[in-house]
C-alpha positions in Angstrom: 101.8 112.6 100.6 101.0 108.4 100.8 100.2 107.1 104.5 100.7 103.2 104.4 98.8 101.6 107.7 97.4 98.5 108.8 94.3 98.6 110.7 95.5 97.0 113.7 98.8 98.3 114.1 98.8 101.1 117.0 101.8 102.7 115.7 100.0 103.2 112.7 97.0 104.3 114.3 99.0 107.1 116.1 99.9 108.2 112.7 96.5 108.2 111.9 94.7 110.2 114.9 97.9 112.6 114.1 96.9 113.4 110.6 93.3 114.0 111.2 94.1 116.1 114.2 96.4 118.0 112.5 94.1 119.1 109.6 95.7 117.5 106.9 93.8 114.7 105.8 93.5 116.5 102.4 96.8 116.5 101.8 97.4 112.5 102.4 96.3 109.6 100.5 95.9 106.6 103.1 96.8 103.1 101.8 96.4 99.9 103.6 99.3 97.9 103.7 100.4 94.2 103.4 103.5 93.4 105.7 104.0 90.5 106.2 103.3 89.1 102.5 106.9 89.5 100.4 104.7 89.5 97.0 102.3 92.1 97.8 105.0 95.0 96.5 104.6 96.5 99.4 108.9 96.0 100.0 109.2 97.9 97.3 107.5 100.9 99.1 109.9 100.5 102.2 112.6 97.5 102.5 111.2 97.3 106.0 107.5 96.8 105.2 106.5 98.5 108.9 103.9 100.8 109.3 103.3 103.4 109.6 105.5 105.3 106.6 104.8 108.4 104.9 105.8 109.7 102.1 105.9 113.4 101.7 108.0 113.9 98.1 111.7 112.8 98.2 111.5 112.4 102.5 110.2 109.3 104.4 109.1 109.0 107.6 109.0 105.3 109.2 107.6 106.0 112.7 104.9 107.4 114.1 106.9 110.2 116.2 108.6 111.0 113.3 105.3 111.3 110.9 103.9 113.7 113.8 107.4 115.5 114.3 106.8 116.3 110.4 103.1 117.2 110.5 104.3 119.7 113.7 106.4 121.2 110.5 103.7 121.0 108.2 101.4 122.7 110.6 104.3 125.4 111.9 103.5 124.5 115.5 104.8 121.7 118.5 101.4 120.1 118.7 102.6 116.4 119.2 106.2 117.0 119.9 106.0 120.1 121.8 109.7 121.2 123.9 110.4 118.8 126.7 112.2 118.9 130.1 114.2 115.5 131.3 111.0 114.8 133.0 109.2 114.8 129.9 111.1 113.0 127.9 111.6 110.0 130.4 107.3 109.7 130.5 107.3 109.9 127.0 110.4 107.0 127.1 107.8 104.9 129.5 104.8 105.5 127.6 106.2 104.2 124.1 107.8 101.3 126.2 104.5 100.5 127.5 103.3 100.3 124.0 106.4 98.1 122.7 105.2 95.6 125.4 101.5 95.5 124.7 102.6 95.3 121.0 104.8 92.5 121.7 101.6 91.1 123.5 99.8 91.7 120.6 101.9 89.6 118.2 102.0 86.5 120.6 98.2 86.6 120.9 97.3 85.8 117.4 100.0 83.3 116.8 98.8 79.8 116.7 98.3 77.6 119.6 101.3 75.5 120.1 103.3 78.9 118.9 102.5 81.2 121.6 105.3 81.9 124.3 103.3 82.2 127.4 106.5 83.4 129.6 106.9 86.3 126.9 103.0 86.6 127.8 103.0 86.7 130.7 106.4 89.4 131.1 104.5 91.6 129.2 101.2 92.0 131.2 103.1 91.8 134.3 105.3 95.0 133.0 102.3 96.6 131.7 100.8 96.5 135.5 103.8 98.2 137.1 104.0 101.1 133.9 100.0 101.6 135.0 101.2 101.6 138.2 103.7 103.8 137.7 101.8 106.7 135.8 98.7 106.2 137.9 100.0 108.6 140.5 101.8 111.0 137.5 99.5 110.9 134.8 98.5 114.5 134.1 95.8 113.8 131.2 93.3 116.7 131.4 93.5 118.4 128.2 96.7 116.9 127.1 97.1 115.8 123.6 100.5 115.1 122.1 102.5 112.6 121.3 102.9 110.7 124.2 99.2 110.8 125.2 98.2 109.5 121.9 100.7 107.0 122.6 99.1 105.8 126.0 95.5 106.1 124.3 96.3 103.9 121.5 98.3 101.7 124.0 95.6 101.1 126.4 92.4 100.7 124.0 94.2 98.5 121.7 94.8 96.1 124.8 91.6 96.5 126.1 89.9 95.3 122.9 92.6 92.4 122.5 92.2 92.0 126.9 95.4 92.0 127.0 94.6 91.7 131.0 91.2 92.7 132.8 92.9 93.8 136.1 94.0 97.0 134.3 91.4 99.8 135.5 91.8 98.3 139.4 95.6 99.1 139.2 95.6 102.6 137.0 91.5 103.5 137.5 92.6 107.2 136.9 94.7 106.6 133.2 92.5 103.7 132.3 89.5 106.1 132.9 91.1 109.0 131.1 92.0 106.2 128.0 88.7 105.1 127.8 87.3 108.6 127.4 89.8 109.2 124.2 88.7 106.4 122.6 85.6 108.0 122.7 86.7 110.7 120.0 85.6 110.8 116.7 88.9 110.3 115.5 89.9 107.9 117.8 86.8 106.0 117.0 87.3 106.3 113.3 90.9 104.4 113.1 89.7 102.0 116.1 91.2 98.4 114.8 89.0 95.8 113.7 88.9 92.3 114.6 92.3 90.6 115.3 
């Protein structure tokens, strides 16, 4: 199997966390990626040129839930994507939102000056309070590990590091503090991104 990444992305860091987790780092070949370069080849890997995407044979994966819907085949369990009620499903739906925003964050932060929408900015950290909000009182973290946790994990350190907004751990101090202690894993720690 081929894992293409970048280093910053969280959706590829999901991906990431997932393999190790699941045990099959031996069976995956990581490759960094070039996306947003049309002659590094890497459109010829996947017309999209996102990451993550996996490639297991003939089938192709080009999100994270999918990648870790196929390694909870590979492994012959529902580690990451285990059965979900409607309740479930719609913290799961916030969670990835929540990420979508801080990405969309992410990708207005290193544009140049003179580039940078500051109402998109400032939409995004203002949603990102009321999510943080939202989960602080129906976050259940202790000893959780799936999907959507690694999700929120990813979520949260990635805009910590990029500070993304300082006021985070005074609105959510119960999922910020259980964030913070995930990032603290070895594997977390391991695909942390670099510098933007």
């Amino acid at each position: 199997m081929k894992l293409y990444y970048t280093p910053n992305s969280p959706y590829a860091r999901i991906a990431r966390v997932a393999l190790r987790e699941s045990g099959l780092r031996s069976r995956v070949d990581e490759f960094e990626a070039t996306t947003r370069d049309a002659g590094s080849g890497y459109f010829d890997v996947t017309p999209l040129a996102k990451v993550p995407y996996l490639k297991d044979g003939a089938a192709r994966f080009s999100n994270s839930r999918d990648i870790c819907a196929h390694f909870d085949v590979l492994e012959g369990r529902d580690r990451w994507l285990p059965p979900e009620d409607d309740d479930a499903r719609f913290l799961r739906h916030v969670v990835t939102g929540f990420l979508d925003g801080v990405a969309v964050w992410l990708r207005e932060n290193v544009r140049p000056e003179g580039q940078k929408s500051a109402p998109v900015m400032a939409y995004e950290v203002a949603r990102a309070r009321r999510v943080l909000e939202w989960l602080e009182p129906r976050w259940q973290g202790e000893g959780r590990w799936d999907f959507t946790a690694l999700t929120l994990a990813c979520a949260i350190d990635i805009g910590l590091r990029r500070q993304m907004d300082n006021k985070w751990a005074g609105v959510a101090p119960g999922v910020v503090g259980w964030a913070r202690a995930r990032a603290g894993c070895p594997f977390m720690q391991e695909t942390a991104p670099g510098p933007p």
